[in-house]
C-alpha positions, 0 to 999 in steps of 0.5 A: 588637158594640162593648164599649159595646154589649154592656155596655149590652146587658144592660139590654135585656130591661127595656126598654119599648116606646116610641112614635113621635110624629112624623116629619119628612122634609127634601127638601134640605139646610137647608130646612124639615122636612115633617111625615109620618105615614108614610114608608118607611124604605129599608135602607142609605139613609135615609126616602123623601123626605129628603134623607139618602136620596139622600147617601152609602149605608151612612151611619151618619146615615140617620135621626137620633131624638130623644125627647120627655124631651130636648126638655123637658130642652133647653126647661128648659135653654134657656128655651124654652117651646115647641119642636117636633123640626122646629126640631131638625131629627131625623127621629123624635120617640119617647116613653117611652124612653131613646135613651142605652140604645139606643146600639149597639143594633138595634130596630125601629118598625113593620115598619122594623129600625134600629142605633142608631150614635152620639149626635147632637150639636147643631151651629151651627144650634141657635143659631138656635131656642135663642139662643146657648148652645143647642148647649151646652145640648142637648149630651147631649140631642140623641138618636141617629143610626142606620142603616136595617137593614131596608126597612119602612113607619113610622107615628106611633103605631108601637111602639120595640122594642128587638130582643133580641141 
């Protein structure tokens, strides 16, 4: 485990359990993302139905999460009063946890297992639902990317749980 990991490691067993609010899957490249309500997460592969599935396998970017306190940090922020995770194009919206304290770490949502790999910055696409200053306002905000460690069936309303080292 990376020193960032372990440091933030010992924080973990008062760590809540969050909930998953909602999961987008995109079928091709810069289309729209299709709201689900469960989707099977494929181990060293990505959701069932994205796009990132059939990409590169062991990719550190399977599944990327953000959580709903972000989203209110980049609405403010951006002057935006309404945004959905789709115009962020994340595949997971969690509440009630903090993804920074998830980086290098493994969890779990339903019967699926994840490794939380690195923070997903904003690229030129947010300037679109955010207007020009959007990538520099989400910055720090943009959640997580992370790798599917171990096949299992996700549903929204599915408990995060962090899986202690």
């Amino acid at each position: 485990m990376k020193t960032q990991g372990r440091l933030l490691g010992r924080y973990l067993s008062t760590i809540s359990a969050g909930e998953l609010r909602w999961i987008g899957v995109r079928p091709a490249r810069k289309e729209n993302m299709l709201h689900v309500d469960s989707v099977l997460a494929i181990a060293g592969r990505g959701l069932e139905g994205d796009h990132r599935c059939a990409k590169t396998p062991g990719s550190a970017r399977q599944v990327s999460l953000i959580s709903e306190q972000d989203i209110s940090c980049i609405q403010k922020l951006c002057g935006v009063e309404e945004l959905g995770p789709e115009l962020l194009r994340r595949n997971l919206l969690v509440r009630n946890v903090n993804l920074n304290i998830l980086r290098h770490q493994r969890f779990k949502i339903g019967e699926a297992e994840f490794e939380a790999t690195a923070q997903c910055h904003p690229c030129s696409r947010m300037i679109e639902p955010l207007g020009p200053s959007g990538p520099a306002n989400m910055y720090g905000y943009g959640g997580l990317c992370a790798k599917i460690t171990k096949t299992g069936r996700i549903s929204v309303g599915d408990k995060l749980e962090v899986i202690q080292p």
